[in-house]
Structures are given as structure tokens and as C-alpha cells.
N, C-alpha and C positions, 0 to 999 in steps of 0.2 A: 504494500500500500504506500502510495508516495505521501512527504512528510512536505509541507510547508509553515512557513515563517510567518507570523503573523505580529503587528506591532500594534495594544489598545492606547486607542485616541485618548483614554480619560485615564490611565494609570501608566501608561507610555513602557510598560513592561512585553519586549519581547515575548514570543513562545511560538514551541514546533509543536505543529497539530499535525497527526496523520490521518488521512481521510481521502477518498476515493474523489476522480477531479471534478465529478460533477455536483459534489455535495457543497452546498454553502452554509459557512461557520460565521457564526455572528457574536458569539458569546462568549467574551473573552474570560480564558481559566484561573486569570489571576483575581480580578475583580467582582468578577459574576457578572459586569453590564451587556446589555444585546446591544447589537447595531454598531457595534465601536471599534471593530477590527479592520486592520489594512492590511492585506498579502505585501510582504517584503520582497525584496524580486533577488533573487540568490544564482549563484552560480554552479553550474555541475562539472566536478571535478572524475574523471575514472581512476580506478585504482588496480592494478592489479594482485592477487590475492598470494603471489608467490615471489612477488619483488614488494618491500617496502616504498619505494620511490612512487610518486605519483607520475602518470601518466597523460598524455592528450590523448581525447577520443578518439580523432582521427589518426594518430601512429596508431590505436589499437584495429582499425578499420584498412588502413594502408599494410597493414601485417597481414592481414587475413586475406587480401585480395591479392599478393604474394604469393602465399602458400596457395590457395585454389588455381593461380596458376600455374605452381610448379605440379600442383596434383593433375591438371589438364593435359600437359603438356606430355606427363610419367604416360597418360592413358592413352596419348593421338598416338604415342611410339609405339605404347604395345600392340594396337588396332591394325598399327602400320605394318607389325612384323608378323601379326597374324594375319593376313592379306594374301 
């Protein structure tokens, strides 16, 4: 379920709310008022699970459209040589 940032108008307290993106959250968890929340606009970082270092999404995207090449290319050969 994706998490966002919400910032209340009357108690100016941050908070990560998760909830599904078509649900609308109005009632901020710190202060209990309806109506008074602002989505914070955040940014998204990838990480990969087996290097600590952070990543761009796109080297994660440009690796993978590599490899599916070099996998095409294993298979044109072998098609070739089965021929």
C-alpha cells in the first residue's frame, strides 16, 4: 500500500499515512481536525536490497534492458544453429 506525506494546516505536524491512491484522508492523526490536510509532494528514491548504496530508477531499468538483450541475442544464435 503506498505511504504519503501529509502536512495539518492547524497543528503544522507532518505524518505518513498509508492508504490506497484513491482514498481521500482528511483527518489529521495528530490533532483529530477534518478538512486540514495537505499531501507533501516527496520524492522516490530505488534501492537495491543487496547493495546498501542507493540507486536511480532508471540504471535499475537500463540494466535490465541489457540483460534481455544479451538473453535475445544467446537465443537468435541458438535458432541460428538449429537451422
Amino acid at each position: 500500500m503506498p505511504r504519503y506525506v501529509y502536512r495539518c494546516k492547524e497543528c503544522d505536524e507532518l505524518s505518513v499515512i498509508s492508504h490506497l491512491s484513491d482514498e481521500i484522508i482528511t483527518e489529521c492523526p495528530e490533532c483529530a481536525r477534518s478538512d486540514v490536510l495537505v499531501k507533501v509532494l516527496t520524492s522516490f528514491t530505488a534501492t537495491n536490497k543487496n547493495i546498501s548504496n542507493k540507486i536511480k530508477v532508471g540504471q535499475t531499468t537500463e540494466e535490465f534492458i541489457q540483460d534481455a538483450r544479451q538473453e535475445l541475442s544467446q537465443q537468435k544464435d541458438e535458432l541460428d544453429k538449429n537451422r
